[in-house]
N, C-alpha and C positions, 0 to 999 in steps of 0.2 A: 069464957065465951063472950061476956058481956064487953072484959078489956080489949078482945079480940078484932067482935065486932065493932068498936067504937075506931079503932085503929085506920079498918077497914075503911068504915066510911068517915075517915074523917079527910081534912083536906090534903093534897097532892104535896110531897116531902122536897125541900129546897133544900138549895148547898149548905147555907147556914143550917139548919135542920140536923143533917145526914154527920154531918162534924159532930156535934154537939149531941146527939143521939146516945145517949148509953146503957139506957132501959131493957133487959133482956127481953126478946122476943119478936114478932115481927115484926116489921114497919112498915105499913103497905103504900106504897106511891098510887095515883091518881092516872089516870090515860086509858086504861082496858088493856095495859099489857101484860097484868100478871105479874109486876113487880114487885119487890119488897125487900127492905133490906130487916135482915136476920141478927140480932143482935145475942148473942150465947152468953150464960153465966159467966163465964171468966173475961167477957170483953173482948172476946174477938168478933169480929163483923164479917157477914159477907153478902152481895146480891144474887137474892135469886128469883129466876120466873118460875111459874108456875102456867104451863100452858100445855093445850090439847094439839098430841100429835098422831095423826093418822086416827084418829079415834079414841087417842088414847092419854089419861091425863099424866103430864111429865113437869119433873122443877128441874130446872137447868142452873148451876153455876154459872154466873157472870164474873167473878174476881169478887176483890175487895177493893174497898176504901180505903186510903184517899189512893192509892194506884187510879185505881178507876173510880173515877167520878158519876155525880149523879148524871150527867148530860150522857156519857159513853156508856154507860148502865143504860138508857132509853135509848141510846142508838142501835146498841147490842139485842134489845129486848123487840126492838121493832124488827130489825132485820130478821130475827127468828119468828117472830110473827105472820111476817111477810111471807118466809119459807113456808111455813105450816098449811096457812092460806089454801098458798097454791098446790099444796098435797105432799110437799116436802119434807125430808128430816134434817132440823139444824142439828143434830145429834152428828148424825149422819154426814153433814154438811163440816162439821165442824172437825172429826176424824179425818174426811176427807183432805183439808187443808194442812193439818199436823203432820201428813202422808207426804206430802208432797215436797221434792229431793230439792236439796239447793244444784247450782248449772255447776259447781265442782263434782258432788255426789253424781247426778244425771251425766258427765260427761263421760266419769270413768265407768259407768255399769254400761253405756252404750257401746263404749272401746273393749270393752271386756262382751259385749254379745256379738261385734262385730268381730271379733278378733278371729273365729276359723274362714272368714270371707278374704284376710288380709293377704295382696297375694306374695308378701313377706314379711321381714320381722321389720325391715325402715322403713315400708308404708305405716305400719302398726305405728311406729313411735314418731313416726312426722304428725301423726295425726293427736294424741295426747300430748306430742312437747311442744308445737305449736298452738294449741289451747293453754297450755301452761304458761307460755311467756306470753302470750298474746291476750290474751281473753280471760282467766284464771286471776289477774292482781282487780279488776275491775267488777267482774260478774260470778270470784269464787263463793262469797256468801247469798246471794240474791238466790231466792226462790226461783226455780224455773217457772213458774205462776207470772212471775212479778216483773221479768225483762221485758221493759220496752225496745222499743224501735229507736229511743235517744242512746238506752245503754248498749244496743247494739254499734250505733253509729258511735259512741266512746270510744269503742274497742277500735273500729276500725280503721276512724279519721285518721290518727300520727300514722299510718304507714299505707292508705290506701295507692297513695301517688308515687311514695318513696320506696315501697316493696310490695311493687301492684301484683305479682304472682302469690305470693304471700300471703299477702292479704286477702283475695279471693279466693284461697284456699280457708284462709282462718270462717269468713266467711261462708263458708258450705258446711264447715263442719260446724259451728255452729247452729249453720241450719241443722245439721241432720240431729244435735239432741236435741234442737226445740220441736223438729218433726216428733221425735221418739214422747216428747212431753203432750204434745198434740193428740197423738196414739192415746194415751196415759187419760188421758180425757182432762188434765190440768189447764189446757190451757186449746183456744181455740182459731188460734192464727199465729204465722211464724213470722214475726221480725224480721229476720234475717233476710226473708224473701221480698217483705215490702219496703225497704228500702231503698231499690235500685236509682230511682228519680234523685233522692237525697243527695247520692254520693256525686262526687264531681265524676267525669269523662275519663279514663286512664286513657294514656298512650297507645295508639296502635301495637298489638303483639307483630313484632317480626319474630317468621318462622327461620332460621339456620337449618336447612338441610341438608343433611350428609352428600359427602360428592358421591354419585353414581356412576357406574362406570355402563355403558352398550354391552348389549351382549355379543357384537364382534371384537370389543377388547377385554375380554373374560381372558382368553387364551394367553393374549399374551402378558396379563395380570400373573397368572400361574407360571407362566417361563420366567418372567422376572422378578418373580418370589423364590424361583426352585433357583435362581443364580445368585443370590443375595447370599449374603453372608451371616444369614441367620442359622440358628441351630436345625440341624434335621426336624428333631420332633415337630419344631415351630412351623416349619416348612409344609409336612405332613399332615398337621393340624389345621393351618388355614386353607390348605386345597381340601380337603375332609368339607369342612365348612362351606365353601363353596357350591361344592359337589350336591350335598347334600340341602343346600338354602335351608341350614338353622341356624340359630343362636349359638353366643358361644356358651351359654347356660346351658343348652340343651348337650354340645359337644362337651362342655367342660364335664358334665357329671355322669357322661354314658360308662354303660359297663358291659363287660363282654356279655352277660347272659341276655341284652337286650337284642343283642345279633344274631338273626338267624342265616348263617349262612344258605341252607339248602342244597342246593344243586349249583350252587355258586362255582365249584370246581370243574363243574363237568367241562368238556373241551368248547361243546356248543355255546357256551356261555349267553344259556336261556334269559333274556331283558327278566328282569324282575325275581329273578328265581333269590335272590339275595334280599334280606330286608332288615332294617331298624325298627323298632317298636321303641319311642320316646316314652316314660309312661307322663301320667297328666301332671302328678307334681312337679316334674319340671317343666310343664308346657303353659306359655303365657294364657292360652283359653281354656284352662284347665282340666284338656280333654286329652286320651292317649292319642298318640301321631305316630304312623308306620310309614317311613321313609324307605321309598325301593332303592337299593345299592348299585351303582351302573360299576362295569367293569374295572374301573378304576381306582372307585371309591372301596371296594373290596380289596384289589390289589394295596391299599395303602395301608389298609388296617392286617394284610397278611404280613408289610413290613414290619409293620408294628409289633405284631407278634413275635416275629421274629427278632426286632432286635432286643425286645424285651426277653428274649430264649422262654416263651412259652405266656400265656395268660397269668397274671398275676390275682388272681381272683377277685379285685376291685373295681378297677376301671384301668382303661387304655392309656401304657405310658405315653402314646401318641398327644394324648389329649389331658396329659396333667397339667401341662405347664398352663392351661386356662384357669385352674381352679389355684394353685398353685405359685403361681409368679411366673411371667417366662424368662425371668434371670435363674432360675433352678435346671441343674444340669442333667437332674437325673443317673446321672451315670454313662451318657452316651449323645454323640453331640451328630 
């Protein structure tokens, strides 16, 4: 007790000190932080505090010497102090930080929770291999805690002007695992987002929009498709498409059990009585679509049948050559 005591209050332990120290037992430093360096019968050393946390008395590992110095020993010791203070766990505090994912780890658990949202498999991997070449050599080890707004602009700078689509894609995603980190309660503002001022101006986007045709020159679109010297099916298929204003995704992968013909055959040829039911996976809003059949569009899909001699229980020869190639002949031209 008496060596103890004497330890205790004797005066506050310096670098020279802390080196040269080999005495087993405690060493106590000087300040009110509760420190002391621990010296054990075989010579090994380590710092630790001793402080009140939540009500409750706790000794905390700090490292050892010389790794950690005595200066970083009192930074450590303060800063846990500080926590305490104000009703906090550096325990706590300090689990919490060991938790927290590097932006490689964070970017692939977010592409893996986002992945049933993706609304196919090349968005999914635009989204990870553009992080990979992009973002992944610069920010693959850095904590999600610890990215600035300069290592954001690292990433971005060589290709914001030179591959500006690119880029403001690498850019969102980005943001959205430092959103996901924000969530995570790691980190409390996104980079990515406070940048915009930094970056220089890109280029005006020019839109290219597909040529559009009137709807007085539909008809003779269809006549001068049905004279072309394309294969039937093809022929079949694009007036189908028309007919019905969908995709060729949505035409490419229809199957007979989606058609319900009805009353389609009756003489009166009731408006509506025929219908398509798209279901949602193939639909860009992800929602089922029933497309009513006008006379025509029915009559195409009976060729169909027909020259296919009966349903083949998959999908519409009319409509293979979209998923397919439409240099494949199918059997009938």
């Amino acid at each position: 007790m008496g060596e103890e005591k004497s330890r205790r209050n004797g005066r506050a332990l310096t670098a020279a000190s802390v080196l040269a120290e080999k005495r087993p037992g405690k060493h106590h430093d000087g300040g009110g932080l509760g420190l002391y360096l621990r010296v054990e019968p075989n010579g090994a050393r380590f710092w630790v505090q001793r402080i009140t946390i939540r009500g409750k008395r706790r000794e905390l590992g700090l490292g050892s010497p010389p790794t950690v110095t005595l200066a970083k020993a009192r930074d450590k010791a303060t800063d846990n102090k500080r926590v305490a203070i104000a009703g906090g766990d550096p325990l706590q505090a300090k689990r919490l930080a060991a938790a927290v994912l590097t932006f490689e780890e964070a970017a692939i658990k977010v592409h893996a929770m986002h992945a049933p949202t993706w609304r196919n498999e090349k968005h999914a991997q635009d989204f990870i291999n553009s992080l990979k070449v992009y973002a992944f050599p610069k920010l693959v080890r850095r904590k999600v805690a610890d990215i600035s707004s300069a290592d954001v602009l690292a990433v971005l700078t060589p290709i914001w002007l030179e591959k500006a689509e690119t880029a403001r894609r690498v850019r969102q995603r980005i943001g959205t695992v430092l959103k996901w980190a924000v969530a995570q309660g790691w980190r409390t503002d996104n980079p990515a987002e406070d940048i915009g001022q930094a970056l220089p101006k890109q280029g005006a986007k020019v839109q290219a929009h597909r040529v559009a045709l009137r709807c007085s020159e539909v008809a003779g679109c269809i006549d001068t498709i049905k004279a072309s010297g394309a294969m039937a099916a093809t022929k079949l298929a694009l007036e189908f498409l028309i007919l019905t204003a969908s995709r060729s995704g949505e035409v490419g992968g229809a199957r007979w059990d989606e058609i319900d013909f009805g009353t389609a055959d009756r003489t009166d040829r009731t408006p509506g009585a025929a219908t398509w039911e798209i279901p949602a996976v193939r639909m860009k809003t992800k929602r089922p679509h029933r497309v009513p059949l006008c006379t025509r569009a029915v009559a195409i899909l009976r060729e169909a049948e027909a020259r296919a001699e009966g349903r083949d229980g998959v999908r519409f020869r009319l409509v293979r050559w979209l998923t397919e190639g439409s240099t494949r002949t199918e059997g009938w031209a």
